[in-house]
C-alpha positions as a Markdown table, in Angstrom:
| # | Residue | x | y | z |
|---|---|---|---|---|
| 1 | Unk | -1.3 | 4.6 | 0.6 |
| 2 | Unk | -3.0 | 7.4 | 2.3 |
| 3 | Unk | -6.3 | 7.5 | -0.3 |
| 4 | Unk | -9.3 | 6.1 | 0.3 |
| 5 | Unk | -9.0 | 4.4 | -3.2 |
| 6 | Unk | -5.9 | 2.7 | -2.3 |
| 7 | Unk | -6.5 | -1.1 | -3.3 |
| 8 | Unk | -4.9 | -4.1 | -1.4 |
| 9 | Unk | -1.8 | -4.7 | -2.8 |
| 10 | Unk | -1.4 | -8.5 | -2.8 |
| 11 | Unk | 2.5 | -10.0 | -3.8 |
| 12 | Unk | 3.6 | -9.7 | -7.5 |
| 13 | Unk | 4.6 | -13.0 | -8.7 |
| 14 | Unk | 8.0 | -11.8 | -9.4 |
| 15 | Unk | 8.6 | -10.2 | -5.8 |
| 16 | Unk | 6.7 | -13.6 | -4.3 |
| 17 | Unk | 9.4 | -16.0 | -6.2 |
| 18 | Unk | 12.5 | -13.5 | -5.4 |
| 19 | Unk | 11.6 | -13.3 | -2.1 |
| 20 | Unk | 11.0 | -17.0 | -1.3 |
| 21 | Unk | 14.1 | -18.0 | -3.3 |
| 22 | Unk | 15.7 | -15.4 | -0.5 |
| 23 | Unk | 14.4 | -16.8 | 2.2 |
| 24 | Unk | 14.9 | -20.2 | 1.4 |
| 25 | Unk | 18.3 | -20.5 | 2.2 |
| 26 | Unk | 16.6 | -20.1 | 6.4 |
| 27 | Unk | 13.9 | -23.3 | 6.1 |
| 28 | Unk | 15.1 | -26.5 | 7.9 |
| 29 | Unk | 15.9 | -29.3 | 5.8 |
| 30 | Unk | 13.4 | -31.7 | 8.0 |
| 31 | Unk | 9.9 | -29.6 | 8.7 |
| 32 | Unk | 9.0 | -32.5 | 10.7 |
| 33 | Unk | 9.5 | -32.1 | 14.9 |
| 34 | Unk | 9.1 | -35.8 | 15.3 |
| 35 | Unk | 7.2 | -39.3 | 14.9 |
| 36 | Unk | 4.8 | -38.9 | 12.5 |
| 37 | Unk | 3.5 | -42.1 | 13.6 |
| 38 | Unk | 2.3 | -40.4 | 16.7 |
| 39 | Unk | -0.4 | -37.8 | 17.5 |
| 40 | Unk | 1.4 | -35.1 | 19.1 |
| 41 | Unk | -1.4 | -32.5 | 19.2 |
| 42 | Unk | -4.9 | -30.5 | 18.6 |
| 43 | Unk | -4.0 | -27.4 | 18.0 |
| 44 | Unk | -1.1 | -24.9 | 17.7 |
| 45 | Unk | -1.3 | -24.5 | 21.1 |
| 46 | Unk | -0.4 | -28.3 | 22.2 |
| 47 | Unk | 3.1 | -27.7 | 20.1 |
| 48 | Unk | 3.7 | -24.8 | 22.0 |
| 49 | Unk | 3.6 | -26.3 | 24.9 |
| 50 | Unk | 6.0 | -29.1 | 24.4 |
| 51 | Unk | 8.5 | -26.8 | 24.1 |
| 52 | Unk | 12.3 | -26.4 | 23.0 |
| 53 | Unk | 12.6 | -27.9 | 19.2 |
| 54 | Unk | 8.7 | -27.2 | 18.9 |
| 55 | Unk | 8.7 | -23.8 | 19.6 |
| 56 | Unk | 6.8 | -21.6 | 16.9 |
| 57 | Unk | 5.7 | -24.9 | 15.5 |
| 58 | Unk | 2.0 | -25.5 | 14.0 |
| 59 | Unk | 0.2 | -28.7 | 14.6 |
| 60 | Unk | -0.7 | -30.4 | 11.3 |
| 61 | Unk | -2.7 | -33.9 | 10.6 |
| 62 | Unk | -2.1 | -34.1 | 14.4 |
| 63 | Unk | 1.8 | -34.1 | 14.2 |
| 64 | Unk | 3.8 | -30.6 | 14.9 |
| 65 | Unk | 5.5 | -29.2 | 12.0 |
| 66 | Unk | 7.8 | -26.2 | 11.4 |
| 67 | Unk | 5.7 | -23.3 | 11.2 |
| 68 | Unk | 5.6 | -22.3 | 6.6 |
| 69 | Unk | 4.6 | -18.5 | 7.4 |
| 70 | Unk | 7.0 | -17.9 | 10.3 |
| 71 | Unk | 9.4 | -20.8 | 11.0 |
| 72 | Unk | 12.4 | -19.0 | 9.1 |
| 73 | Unk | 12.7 | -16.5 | 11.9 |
| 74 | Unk | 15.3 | -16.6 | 14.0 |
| 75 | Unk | 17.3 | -18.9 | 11.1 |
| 76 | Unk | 17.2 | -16.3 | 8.2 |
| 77 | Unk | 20.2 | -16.0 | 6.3 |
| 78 | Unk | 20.5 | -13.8 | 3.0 |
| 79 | Unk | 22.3 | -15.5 | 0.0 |
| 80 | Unk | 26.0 | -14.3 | 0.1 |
| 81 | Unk | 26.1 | -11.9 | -3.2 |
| 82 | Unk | 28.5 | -13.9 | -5.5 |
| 83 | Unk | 30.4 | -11.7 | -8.1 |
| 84 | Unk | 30.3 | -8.4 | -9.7 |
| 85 | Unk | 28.1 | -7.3 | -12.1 |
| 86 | Unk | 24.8 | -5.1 | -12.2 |
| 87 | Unk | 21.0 | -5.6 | -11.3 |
| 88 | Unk | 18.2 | -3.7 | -12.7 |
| 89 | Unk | 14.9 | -3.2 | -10.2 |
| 90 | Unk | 11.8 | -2.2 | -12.1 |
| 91 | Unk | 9.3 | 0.4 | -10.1 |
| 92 | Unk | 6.0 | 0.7 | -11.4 |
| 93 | Unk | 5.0 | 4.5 | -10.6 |
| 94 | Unk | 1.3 | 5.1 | -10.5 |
| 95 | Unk | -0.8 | 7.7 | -9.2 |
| 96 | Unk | -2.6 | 7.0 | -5.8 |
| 97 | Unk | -5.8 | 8.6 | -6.9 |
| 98 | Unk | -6.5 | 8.0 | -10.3 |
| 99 | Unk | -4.0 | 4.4 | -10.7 |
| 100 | Unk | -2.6 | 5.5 | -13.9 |
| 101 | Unk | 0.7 | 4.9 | -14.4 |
| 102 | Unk | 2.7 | 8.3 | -13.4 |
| 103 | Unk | 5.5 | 9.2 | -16.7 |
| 104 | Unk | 7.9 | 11.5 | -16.7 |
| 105 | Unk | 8.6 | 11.0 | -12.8 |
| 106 | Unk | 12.4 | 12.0 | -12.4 |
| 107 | Unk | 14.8 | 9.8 | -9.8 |
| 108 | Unk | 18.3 | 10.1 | -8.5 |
| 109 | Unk | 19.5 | 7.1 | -7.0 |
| 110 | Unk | 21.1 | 7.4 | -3.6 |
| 111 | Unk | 23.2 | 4.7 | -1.6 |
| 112 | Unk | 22.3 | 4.4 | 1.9 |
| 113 | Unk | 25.2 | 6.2 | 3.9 |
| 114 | Unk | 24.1 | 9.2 | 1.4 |
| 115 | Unk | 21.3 | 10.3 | 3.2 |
| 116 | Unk | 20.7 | 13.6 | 1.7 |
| 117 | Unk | 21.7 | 12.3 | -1.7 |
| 118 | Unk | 24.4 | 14.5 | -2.3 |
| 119 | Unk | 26.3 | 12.6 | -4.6 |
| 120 | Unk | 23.9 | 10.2 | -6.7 |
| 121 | Unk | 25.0 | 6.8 | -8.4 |
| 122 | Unk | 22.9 | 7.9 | -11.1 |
| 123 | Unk | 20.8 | 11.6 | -11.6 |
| 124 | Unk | 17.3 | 12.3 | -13.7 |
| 125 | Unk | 17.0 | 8.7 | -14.3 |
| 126 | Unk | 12.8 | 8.9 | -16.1 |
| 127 | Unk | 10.0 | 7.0 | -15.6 |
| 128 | Unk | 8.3 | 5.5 | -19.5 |
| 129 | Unk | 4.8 | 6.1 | -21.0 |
| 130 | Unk | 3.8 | 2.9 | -18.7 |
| 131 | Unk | 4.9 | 4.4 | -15.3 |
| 132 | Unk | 8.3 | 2.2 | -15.2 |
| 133 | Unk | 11.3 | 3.5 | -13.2 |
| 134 | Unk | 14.2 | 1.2 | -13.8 |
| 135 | Unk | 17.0 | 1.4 | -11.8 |
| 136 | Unk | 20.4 | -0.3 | -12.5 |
| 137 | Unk | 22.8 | -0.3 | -10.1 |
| 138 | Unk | 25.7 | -3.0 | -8.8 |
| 139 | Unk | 24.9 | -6.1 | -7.3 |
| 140 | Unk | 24.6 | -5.8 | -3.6 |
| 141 | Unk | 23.2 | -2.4 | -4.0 |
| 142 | Unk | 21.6 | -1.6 | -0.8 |
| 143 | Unk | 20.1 | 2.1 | -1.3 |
| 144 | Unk | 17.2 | 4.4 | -2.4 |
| 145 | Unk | 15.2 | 6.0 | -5.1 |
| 146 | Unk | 14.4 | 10.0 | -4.6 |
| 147 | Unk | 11.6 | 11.3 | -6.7 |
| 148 | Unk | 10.4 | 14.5 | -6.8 |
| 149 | Unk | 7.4 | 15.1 | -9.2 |
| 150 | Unk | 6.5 | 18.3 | -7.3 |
| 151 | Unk | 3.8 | 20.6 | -7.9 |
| 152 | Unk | 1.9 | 18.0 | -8.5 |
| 153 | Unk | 2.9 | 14.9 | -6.3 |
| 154 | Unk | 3.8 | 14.4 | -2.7 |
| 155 | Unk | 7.8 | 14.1 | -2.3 |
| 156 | Unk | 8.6 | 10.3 | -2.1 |
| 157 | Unk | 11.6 | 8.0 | -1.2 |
| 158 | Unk | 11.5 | 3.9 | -1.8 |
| 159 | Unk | 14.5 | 2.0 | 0.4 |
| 160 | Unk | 15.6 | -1.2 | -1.1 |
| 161 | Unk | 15.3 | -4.1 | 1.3 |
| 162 | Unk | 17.3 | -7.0 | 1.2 |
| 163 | Unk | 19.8 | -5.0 | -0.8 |
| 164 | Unk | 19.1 | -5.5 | -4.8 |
| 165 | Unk | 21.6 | -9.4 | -5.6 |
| 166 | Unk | 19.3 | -9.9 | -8.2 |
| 167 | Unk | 16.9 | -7.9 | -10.8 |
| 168 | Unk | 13.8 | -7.1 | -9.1 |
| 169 | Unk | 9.8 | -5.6 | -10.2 |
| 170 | Unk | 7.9 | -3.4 | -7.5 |
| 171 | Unk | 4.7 | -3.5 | -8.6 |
| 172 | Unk | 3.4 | -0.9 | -5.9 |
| 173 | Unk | 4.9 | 2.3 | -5.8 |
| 174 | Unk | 2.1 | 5.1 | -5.8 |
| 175 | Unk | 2.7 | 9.0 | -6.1 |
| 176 | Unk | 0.7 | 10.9 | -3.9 |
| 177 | Unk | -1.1 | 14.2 | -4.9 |
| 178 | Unk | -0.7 | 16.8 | -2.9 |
| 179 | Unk | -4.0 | 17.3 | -1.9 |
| 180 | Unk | -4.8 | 12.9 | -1.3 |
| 181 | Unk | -1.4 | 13.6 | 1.4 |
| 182 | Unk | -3.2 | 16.5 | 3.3 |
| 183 | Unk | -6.9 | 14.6 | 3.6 |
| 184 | Unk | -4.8 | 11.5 | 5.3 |
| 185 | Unk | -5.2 | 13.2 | 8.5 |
| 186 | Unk | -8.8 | 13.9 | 8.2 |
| 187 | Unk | -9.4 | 10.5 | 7.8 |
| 188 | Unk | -6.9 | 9.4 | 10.8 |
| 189 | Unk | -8.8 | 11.7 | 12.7 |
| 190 | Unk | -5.4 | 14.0 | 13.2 |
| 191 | Unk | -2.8 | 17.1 | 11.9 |
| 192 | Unk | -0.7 | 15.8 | 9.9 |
| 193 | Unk | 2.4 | 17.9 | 10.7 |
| 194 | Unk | 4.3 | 19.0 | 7.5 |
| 195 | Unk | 7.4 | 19.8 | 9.3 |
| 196 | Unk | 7.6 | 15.8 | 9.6 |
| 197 | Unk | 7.4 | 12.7 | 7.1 |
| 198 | Unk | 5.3 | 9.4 | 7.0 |
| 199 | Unk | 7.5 | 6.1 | 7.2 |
| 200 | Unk | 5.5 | 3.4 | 5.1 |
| 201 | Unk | 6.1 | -0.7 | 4.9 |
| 202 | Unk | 4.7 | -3.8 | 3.1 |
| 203 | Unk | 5.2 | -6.7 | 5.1 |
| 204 | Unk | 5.7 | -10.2 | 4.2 |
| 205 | Unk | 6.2 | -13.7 | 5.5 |
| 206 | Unk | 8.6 | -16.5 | 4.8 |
| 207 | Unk | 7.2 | -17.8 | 1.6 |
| 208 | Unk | 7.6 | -14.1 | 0.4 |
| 209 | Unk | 3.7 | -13.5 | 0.6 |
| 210 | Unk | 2.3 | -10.4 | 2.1 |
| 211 | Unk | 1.3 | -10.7 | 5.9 |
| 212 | Unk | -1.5 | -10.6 | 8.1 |
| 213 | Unk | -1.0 | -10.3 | 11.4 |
| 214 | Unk | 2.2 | -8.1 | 11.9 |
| 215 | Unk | 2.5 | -4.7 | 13.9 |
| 216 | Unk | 4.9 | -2.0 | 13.4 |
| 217 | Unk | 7.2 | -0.2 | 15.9 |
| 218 | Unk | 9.8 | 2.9 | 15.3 |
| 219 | Unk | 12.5 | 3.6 | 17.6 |
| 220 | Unk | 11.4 | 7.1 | 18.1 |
| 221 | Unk | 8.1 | 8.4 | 18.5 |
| 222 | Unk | 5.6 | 11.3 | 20.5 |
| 223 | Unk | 2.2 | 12.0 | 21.0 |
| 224 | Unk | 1.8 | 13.3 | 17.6 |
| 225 | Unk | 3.7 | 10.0 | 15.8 |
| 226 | Unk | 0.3 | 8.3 | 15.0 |
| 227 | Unk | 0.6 | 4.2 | 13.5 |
| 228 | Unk | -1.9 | 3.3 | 11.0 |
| 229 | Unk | -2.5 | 0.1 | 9.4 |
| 230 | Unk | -4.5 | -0.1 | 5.6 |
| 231 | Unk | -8.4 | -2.3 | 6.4 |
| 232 | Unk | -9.9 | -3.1 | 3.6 |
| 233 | Unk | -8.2 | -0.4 | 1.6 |
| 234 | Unk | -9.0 | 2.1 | 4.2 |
| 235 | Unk | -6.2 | 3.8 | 6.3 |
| 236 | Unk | -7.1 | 3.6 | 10.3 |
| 237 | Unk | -5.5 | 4.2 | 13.7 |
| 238 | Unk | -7.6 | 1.4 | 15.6 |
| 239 | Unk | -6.3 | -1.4 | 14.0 |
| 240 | Unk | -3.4 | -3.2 | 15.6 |
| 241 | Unk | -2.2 | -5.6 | 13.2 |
| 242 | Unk | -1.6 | -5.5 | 9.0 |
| 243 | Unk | -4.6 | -7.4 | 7.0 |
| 244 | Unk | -3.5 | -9.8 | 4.0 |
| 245 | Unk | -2.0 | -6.7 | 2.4 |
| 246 | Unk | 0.8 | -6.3 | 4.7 |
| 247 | Unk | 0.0 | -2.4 | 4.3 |
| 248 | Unk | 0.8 | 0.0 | 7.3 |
| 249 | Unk | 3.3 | 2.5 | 8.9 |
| 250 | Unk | 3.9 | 6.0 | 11.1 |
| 251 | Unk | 2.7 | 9.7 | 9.7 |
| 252 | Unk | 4.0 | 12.7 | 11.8 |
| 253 | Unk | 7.3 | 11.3 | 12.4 |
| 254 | Unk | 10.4 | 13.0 | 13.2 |
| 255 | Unk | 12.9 | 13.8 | 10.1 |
| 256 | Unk | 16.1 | 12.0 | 10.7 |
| 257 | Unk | 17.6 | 8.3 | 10.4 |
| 258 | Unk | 15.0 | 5.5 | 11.5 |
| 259 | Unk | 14.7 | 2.0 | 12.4 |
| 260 | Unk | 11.3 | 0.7 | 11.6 |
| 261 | Unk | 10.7 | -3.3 | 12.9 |
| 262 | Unk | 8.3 | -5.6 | 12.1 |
| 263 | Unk | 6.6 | -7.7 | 15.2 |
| 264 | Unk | 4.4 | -10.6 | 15.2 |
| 265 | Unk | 1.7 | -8.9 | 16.9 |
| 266 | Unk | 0.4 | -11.9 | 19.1 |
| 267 | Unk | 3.1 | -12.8 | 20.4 |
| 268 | Unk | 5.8 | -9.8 | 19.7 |
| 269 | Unk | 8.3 | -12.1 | 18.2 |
| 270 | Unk | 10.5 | -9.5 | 15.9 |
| 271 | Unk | 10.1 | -10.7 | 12.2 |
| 272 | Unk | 12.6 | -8.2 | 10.7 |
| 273 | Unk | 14.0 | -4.6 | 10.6 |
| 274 | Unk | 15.0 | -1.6 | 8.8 |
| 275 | Unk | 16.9 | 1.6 | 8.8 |
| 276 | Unk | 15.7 | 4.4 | 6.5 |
| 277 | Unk | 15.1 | 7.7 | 6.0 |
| 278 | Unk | 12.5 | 9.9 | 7.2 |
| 279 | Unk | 12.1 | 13.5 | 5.5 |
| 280 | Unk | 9.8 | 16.8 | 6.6 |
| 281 | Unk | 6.8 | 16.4 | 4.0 |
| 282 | Unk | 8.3 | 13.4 | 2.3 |
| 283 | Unk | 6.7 | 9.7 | 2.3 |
| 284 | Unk | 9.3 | 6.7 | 2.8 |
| 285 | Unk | 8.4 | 3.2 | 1.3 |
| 286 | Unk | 10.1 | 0.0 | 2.1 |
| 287 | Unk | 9.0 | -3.6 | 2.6 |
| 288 | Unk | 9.9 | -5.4 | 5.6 |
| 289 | Unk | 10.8 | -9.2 | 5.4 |
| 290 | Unk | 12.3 | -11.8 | 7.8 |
| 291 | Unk | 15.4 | -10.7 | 8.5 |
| 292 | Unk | 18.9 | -12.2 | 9.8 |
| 293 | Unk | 19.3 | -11.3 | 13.9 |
């Protein structure tokens, strides 16, 4: 994400349906707040001000309906995972600079309580000739992929969220040279501190789409912990909120165990949540959806 060549990243179809099949199980039966045979409002803001059931509602053909993008939140609740058996989750590794797919990338796959990755589900596991890293692990997996594909690329880690009930195909995982890593901070207009890692999300909404509109928080931070969101395929500090592509996150931030949150960012309603891990020199990837308080 830190190039200047990085393109928007708009939702796969397969992480789009996945997601929204997900999140489905939050969506009220009825969308509609009441009477659709009377006008109940303008705008957005006449809902709002009505109150109780209408709260976070949208005003549609002058009637207030349950908000598509954000109504789920608050009432999200992940499919229980139902048997045994295994998942496989497909990574498409490509290099930031040049976008070709990256082979030959080695992965061990870590749960989530094994933060250094001491003791692997699975070691070495290869990326093909067309970049893909597939992962197979239980059902219910709820972990991460370590690759290292030093000299030449930037240490990475990609955190599973929800946890893997189903197969899944991340179209957007990039590998970042070495060098694309160090000129991020040239182009934030800062150091970028090597003794500290970078903590980066794709956001979406409730019908699984990549979201405009959110801002990002991390539960701890200084006056070197700089948040950046992608604009027009351009990294920047100035911005406050994602674009479309849901692209943003933290450089400089301390190594440890972190809790990165997605926020509405007009109104600072929390959208969902994450615990990963941040590493000195090491980027983190995850997505952030609607999550269950």
């Amino acid at each position: 994400m830190p190039s200047s060549e990085l393109r928007n990243s708009p939702a796969h179809p397969v992480v789009a349906v996945s997601l929204l099949a997900m999140l489905a199980w939050s969506m009220p039966a009825c969308t509609v707040l009441a009477d659709t045979n009377r006008e109940q409002c303008a705008t957005d803001s006449d809902c709002a001000q009505r109150g109780g059931a209408f709260s976070g509602s949208v005003c549609r053909n002058s009637v207030c309906v349950t908000d598509p993008m954000w109504g789920c939140i608050g009432n999200v609740q992940w499919p229980p995972t139902m048997g045994g058996g295994r998942v496989t989750a497909r990574l498409m590794l490509t290099d930031l600079e040049t976008g070709l797919p990256v082979q030959g990338a080695k992965a061990n796959i870590c749960q989530k309580i094994d933060t250094n990755c001491n003791n692997p589900v699975a070691r070495d596991v290869t990326s093909d000739e067309m970049g893909v890293l597939a992962v197979e692990v239980d059902k219910g997996f709820e972990g991460f992929v370590e690759i290292a594909n030093e000299p030449t690329h930037t240490g990475t880690l990609y955190f599973f969220y929800p946890p893997l009930t189903e197969d899944r195909h991340i179209p957007y995982c990039p590998l970042v040279p070495l060098s694309a890593f160090l000129s991020l901070g040239s182009q934030l207009g800062a150091n970028l501190d090597v003794t500290r890692g970078a903590a980066i999300a794709i956001g979406y909404d409730c019908t699984g789409t990549t979201a405009a509109g959110l801002t990002y928080s991390i539960d701890e931070e200084d006056d070197a912990t700089l948040l950046f969101f992608m604009q027009k395929g351009l990294p920047t500090i100035t911005s406050k909120e994602t674009e479309g592509s849901g692209q943003g996150g933290y450089v400089n931030v301390k190594p440890g165990i972190r809790r990165l949150t997605a926020l509405l960012q007009e109104t600072g309603k929390r959208v969902g949540e994450v615990s990963l891990v941040v590493r000195p020199g090491v980027l983190t990837y995850t997505q952030l959806v609607p999550t269950p308080d």
